[in-house]
C-alpha positions in Angstrom: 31.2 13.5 47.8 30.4 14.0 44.3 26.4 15.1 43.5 26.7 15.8 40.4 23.1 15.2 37.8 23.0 11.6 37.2 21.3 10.4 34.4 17.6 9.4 35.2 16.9 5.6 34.8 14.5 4.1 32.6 11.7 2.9 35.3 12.2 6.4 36.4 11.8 8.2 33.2 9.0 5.7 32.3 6.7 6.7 35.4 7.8 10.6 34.1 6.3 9.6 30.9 3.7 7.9 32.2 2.6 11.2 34.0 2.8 12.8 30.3 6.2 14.5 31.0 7.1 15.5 27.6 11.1 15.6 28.3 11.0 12.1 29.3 9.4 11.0 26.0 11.6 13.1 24.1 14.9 11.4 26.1 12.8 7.7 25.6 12.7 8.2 22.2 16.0 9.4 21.8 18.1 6.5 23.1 15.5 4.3 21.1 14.7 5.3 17.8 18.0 4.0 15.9 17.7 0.8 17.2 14.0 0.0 16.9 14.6 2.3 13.3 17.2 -0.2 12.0 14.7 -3.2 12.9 12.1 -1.6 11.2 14.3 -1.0 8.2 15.5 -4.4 8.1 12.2 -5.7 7.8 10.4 -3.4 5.4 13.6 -2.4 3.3 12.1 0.7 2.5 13.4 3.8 4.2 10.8 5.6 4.1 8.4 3.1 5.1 10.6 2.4 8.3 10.8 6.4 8.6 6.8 6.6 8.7 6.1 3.4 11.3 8.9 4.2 13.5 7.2 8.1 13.8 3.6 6.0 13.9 5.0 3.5 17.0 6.2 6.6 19.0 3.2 8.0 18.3 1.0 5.3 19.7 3.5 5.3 22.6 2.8 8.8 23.4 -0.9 7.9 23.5 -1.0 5.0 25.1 1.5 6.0 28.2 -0.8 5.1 31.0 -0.7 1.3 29.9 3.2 1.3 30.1 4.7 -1.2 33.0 7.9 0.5 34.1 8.3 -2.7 36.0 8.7 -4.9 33.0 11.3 -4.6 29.9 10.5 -1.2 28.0 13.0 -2.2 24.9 10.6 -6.1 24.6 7.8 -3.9 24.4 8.7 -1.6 22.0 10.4 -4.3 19.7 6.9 -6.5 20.2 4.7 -3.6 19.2 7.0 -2.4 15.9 6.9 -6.2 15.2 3.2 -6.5 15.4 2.8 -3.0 13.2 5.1 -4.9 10.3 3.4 -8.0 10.6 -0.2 -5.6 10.4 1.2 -3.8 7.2 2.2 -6.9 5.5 -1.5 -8.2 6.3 -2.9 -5.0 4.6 -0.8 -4.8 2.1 -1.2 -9.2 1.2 -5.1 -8.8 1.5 -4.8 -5.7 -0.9 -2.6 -7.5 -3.2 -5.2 -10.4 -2.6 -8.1 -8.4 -3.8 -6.6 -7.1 -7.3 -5.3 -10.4 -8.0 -9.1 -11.5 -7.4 -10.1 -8.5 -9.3 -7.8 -9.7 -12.5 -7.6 -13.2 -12.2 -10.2 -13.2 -15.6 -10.3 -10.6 -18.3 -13.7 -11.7 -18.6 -14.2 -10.6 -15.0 -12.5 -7.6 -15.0 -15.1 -4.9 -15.7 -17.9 -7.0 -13.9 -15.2 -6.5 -10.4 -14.7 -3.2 -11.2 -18.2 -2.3 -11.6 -19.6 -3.9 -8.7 -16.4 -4.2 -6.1 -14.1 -1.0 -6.2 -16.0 2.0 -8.1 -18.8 4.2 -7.4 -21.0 5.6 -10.7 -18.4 8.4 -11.0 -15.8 6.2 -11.9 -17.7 4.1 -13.9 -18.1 6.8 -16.4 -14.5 8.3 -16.1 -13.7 4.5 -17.5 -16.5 4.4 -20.3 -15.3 7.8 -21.2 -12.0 7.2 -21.8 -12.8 4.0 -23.5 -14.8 5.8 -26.0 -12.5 8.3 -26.6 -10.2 5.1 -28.1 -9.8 5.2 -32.1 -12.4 2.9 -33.7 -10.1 -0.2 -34.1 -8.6 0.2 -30.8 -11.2 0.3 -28.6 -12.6 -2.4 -30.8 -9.7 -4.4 -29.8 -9.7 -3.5 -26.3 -13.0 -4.4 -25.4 -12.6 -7.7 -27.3 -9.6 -8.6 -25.4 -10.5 -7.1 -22.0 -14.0 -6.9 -21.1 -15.3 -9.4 -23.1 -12.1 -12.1 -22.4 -11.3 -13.1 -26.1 -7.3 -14.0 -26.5 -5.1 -12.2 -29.0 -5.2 -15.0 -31.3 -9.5 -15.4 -31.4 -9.5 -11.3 -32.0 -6.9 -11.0 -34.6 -8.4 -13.7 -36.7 -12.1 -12.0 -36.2 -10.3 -8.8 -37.3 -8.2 -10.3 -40.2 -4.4 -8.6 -38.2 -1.9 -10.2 -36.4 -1.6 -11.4 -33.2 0.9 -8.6 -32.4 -1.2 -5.8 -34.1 -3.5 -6.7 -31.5 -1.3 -6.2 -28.9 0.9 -3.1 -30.4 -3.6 -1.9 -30.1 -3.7 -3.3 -26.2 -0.3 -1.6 -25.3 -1.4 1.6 -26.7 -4.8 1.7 -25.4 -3.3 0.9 -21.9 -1.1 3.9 -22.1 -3.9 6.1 -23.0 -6.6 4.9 -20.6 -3.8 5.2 -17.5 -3.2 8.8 -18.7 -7.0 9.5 -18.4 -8.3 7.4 -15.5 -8.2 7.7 -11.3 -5.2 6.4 -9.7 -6.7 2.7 -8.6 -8.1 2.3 -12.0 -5.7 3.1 -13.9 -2.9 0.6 -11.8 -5.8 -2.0 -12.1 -5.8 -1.3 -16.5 -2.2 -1.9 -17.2 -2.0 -5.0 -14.8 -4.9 -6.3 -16.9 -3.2 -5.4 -20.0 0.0 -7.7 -19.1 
């Protein structure tokens, strides 16, 4: 008769890990994290992203191992959880995207958002800083065109150029104010500049 080690089975290494046996997590994760890695991948198509919620959905595994059923189908609930994680960071990410498209939907708007939605005093003045640091013209131009909502067309005839004088003096502006400005700002400058 043979008695060799078998290898444990899952209700049995799922009550291990509900007990917080550390080698039983370790073999749970192993036979798990390609397969639940690829879904991840194939539904974020980032890498890294996949990389990060896969590490986050073990994680959250490991801390909620008391609430585990080693009864019912460990691979549905794993797949259900990554699923609802995805569908969680696609929320965050559309209500983010939701908000800056709020925040730029009118130049004439822009600052006022800025001012009042995202920014506290500090960078406030990092903005009016690096506006007035602008040459003459070009902050001229820029505020025409982006915090006070006049086109290219209105400005350049005000200001006797052309339309695409005014825009060579957007583009360059844009450059320097992202150089100069916090991370959010900045991203939320040149996507008003487009």
């Amino acid at each position: 008769m043979n008695h060799s080690r078998r290898k444990p089975d899952e209700k049995e290494l799922l009550r291990r890990l509900q007990l917080g046996d550390e080698e039983a997590f370790t073999v749970i994760y192993g036979i798990y994290k390609d397969r639940i890695g690829y879904r991840l991948l194939r539904m974020l198509k980032s890498e890294a992203l996949a990389e990060e919620l896969l590490q986050d959905l073990f994680l959250k595994i490991w801390h909620n191992r008391y609430a585990i059923d080693p009864s019912k189908t460990f691979k549905a609930y794993l797949y259900r959880i990554a699923e609802n994680m995805v569908y969680d960071l696609f929320r965050r990410a559309s209500k983010e995207k939701e908000l800056l498209a709020r925040i730029l939907s009118a130049n004439a708007e822009f600052y006022t958002h800025i001012e009042e939605s995202l920014f506290e005093k500090e960078d406030h003045n990092i903005l009016h800083e690096a506006i007035s640091q602008l040459p003459a013209r070009r902050k001229e131009i820029f505020i025409a065109c982006k915090l006070e909502g006049k086109s290219y067309k209105q400005v350049a005839e005000e200001l006797g150029i052309s339309a695409t004088t005014v825009n060579d003096h957007i583009q360059k502006a844009s450059i320097f104010l992202k150089a100069r400005v916090p991370s959010m700002l900045s991203v939320l400058l040149i996507w008003a500049c487009h």
